[in-house]
N, C-alpha and C positions, 0 to 999 in steps of 0.2 A: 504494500500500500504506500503510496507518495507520503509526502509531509503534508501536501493541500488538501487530499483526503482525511487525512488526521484531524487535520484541521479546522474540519468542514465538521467532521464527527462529533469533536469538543464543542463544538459553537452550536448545533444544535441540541444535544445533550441538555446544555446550559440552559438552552434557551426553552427547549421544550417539558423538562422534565423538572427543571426545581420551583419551578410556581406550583405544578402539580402534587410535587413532591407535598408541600407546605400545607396547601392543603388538604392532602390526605392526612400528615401525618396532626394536625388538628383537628380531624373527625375521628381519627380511627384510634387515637389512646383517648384513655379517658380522665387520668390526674392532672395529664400535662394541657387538655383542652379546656379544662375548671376554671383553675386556679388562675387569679388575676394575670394578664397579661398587657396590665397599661401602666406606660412608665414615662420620663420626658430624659428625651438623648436616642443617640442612637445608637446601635450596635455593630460595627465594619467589623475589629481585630480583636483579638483577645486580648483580655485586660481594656477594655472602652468600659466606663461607669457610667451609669444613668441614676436617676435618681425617683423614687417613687414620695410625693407630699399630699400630708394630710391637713387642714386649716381646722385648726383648734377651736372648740365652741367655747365661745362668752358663757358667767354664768350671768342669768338675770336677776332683775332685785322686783320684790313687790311691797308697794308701800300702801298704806289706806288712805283713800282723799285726805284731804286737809293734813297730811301728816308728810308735808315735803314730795307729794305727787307730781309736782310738776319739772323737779329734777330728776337727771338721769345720771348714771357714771357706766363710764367705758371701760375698755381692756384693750392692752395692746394687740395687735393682731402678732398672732402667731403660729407656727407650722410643725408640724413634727414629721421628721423628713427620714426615710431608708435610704438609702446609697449602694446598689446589687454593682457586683464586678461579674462581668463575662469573665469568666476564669475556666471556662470546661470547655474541652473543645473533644466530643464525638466523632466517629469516625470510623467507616467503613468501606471494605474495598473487593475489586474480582481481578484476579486476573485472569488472561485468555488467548488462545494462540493465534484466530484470525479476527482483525477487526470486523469484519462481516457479520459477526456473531452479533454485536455489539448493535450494526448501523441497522439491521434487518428489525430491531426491537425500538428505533424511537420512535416510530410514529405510533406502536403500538400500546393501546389505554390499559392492558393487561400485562405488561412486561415483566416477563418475572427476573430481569436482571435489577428493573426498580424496585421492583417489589420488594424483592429481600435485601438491596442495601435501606431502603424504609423503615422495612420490619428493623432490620439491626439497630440502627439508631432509635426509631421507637422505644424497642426492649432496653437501651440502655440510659435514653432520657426519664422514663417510669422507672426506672430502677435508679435513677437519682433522688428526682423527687421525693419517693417514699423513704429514700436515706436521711429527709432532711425532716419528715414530721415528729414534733417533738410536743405532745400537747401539755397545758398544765399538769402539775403534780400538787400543785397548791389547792386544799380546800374552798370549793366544792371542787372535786378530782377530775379534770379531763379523760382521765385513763380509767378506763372501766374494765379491770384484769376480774378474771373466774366466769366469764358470762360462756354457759355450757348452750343454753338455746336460748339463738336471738330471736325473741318472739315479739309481740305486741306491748308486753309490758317493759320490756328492755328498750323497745324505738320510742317509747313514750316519756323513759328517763332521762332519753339523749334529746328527747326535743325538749324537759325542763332547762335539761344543762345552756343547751340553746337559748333559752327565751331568757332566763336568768343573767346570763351572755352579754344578752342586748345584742344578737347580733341583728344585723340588717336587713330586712326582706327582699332588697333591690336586686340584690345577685344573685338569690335563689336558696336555697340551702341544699346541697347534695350529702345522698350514702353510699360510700363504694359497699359493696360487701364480697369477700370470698363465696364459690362455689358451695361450701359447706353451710355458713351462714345466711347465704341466699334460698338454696333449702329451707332452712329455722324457716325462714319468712314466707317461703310461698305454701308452708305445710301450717299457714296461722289462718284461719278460718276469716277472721276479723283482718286481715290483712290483705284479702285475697278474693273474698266472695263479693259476688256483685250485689248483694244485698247490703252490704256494709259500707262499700266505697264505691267512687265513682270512675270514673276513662283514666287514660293514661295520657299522656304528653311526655315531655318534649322526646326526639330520638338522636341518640349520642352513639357513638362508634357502632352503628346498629343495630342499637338498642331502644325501647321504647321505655322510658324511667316509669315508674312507678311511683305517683304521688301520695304519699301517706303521713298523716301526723306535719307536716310541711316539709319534708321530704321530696326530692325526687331520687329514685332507689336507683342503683343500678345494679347489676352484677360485674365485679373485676375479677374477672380467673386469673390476673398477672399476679395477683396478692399470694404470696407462697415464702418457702425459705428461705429465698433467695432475694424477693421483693415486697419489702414490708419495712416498715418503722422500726428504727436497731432497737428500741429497749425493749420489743415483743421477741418473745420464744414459743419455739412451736413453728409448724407449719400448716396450721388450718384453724377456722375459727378467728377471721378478723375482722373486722371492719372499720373506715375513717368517714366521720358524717365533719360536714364542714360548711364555711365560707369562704365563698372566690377569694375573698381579702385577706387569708388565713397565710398564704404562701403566693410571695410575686415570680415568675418565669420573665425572664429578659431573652431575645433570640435574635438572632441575624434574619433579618428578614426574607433571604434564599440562604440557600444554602451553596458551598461554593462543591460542584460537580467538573473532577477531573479528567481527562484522557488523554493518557500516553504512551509512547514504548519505550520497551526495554533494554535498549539496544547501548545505551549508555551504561548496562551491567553486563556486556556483553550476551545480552540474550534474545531469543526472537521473541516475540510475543509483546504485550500489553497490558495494562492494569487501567482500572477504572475505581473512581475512586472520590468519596463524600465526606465531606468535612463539617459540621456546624458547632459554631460556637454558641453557649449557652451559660448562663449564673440562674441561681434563683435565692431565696431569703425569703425569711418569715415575714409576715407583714407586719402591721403595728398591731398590738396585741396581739400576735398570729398566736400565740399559743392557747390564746380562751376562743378564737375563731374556730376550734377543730375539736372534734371530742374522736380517740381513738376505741372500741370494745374490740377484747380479743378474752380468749382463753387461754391464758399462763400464768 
């Protein structure tokens, strides 16, 4: 194959496949499509800071007529600011003997040479994120350790811990749950039957959530030994209910998609090859924005 063909390769790659790319991989995981993704900055290289701010509520005063009503007092206006560093940089790769291989799959909406550098990065940006949920330990307990079946009475404690919270209704409140615990749930009569609840909304990595107690449910099969919150043990039996604003995700906006050969390791052949940079951090109070239940 020439260098213009090469060349020709790279540039549609780029061009066709990491817009697609982005948005699949924001329908098709489910912690990383949550959790806040508004920040002010941009994201080019690793190591670029952005900054996530919140503007601080005044408190008010109330006076009785006649009793100094017609005066007011202020506050300074103030901000409570996060500051995430792209610090992760993911990264997945193929190598291959003929470019052919490669050019015969861009135009195609099923490629499975995209597919699986997708999938890789997916699996290892979910497996970041749930590296980083850490909910309270302080009374009243974000971590709800021993829960053997997550029934109706257990979704109903995680929505006190919630309301108690203060969290916000604007971003929705989600429930991941494991395979096993999603079980618990869809074998709860009161959770399940159409005499007790109503329809379903919204649909996330092809799922249709489950609205209950202010929930939208879902099920995450990626929650396992390998991907879960470090202070749980155990490999089944979890679940994280939350708010968007509980954990910020900062991302490059494409991702940068490479092709080239080998021939500068003296070899024939070719590699292909995805790179994105990512940070993420807890939001402001993120640790009462999340309540985790598991069994350990």
């Amino acid at each position: 194959m020439s260098v213009t063909l090469l060349a020709d390769v790279q540039n549609q790659v780029q061009a066709f496949w990491s817009p697609v790319f982005m948005d699949q991989l924001k329908e098709n995981t489910l912690l990383p499509s949550l959790v806040n993704k508004a920040y002010q900055g941009e994201i080019k290289a690793y190591g670029d800071r952005v900054r996530v701010s919140q503007v601080n509520r005044p408190t008010a005063q109330r006076r009785t007529v006649g009793s100094n009503h017609e005066v007011f007092q202020t506050q300074t206006l103030s901000t409570s600011n996060i500051d995430i560093v792209a610090d992760q940089v993911i990264s997945a790769g193929y190598e291959f003997d003929d470019l052919a291989q490669l050019q015969s799959q861009i135009g195609q909406q099923d490629s499975k040479i995209r597919q699986g550098l997708m999938e890789a990065v997916e699996i290892e940006l979910n497996k970041y994120l749930y590296s980083l949920v850490l909910p309270s330990s302080a009374s009243p307990a974000h971590r709800l350790s021993g829960v053997t079946d997550f029934n109706a009475s257990q979704v109903n404690n995680v929505r006190k811990l919630a309301s108690q919270a203060k969290w916000a209704k604007d971003g929705g409140w989600w429930l991941l749950a494991d395979p096993s615990y999603m079980t618990d749930l869809l074998n709860a009569q009161t959770l399940t039957s159409a005499d007790f609840v109503g329809g379903e909304s919204p649909v996330i990595g092809g799922q249709m959530a489950r609205q209950r107690f202010g929930f939208n449910m879902l099920e995450d099969n990626s929650l396992s030994a390998t991907v879960k919150p470090s202070f749980i043990t155990g490999s089944e039996d979890m679940a994280l209910a939350f708010h968007p604003d509980f954990m910020h995700l900062v991302m490059q906006a494409m991702p940068e998609i490479k092709v080239s050969d080998l021939h500068s390791n003296k070899q024939f052949g070719y590699v292909i090859s995805i790179r994105l940079i990512v940070g993420a951090k807890a939001g402001i109070d993120g640790a009462n924005k999340c309540v985790a239940i598991y069994n350990s």
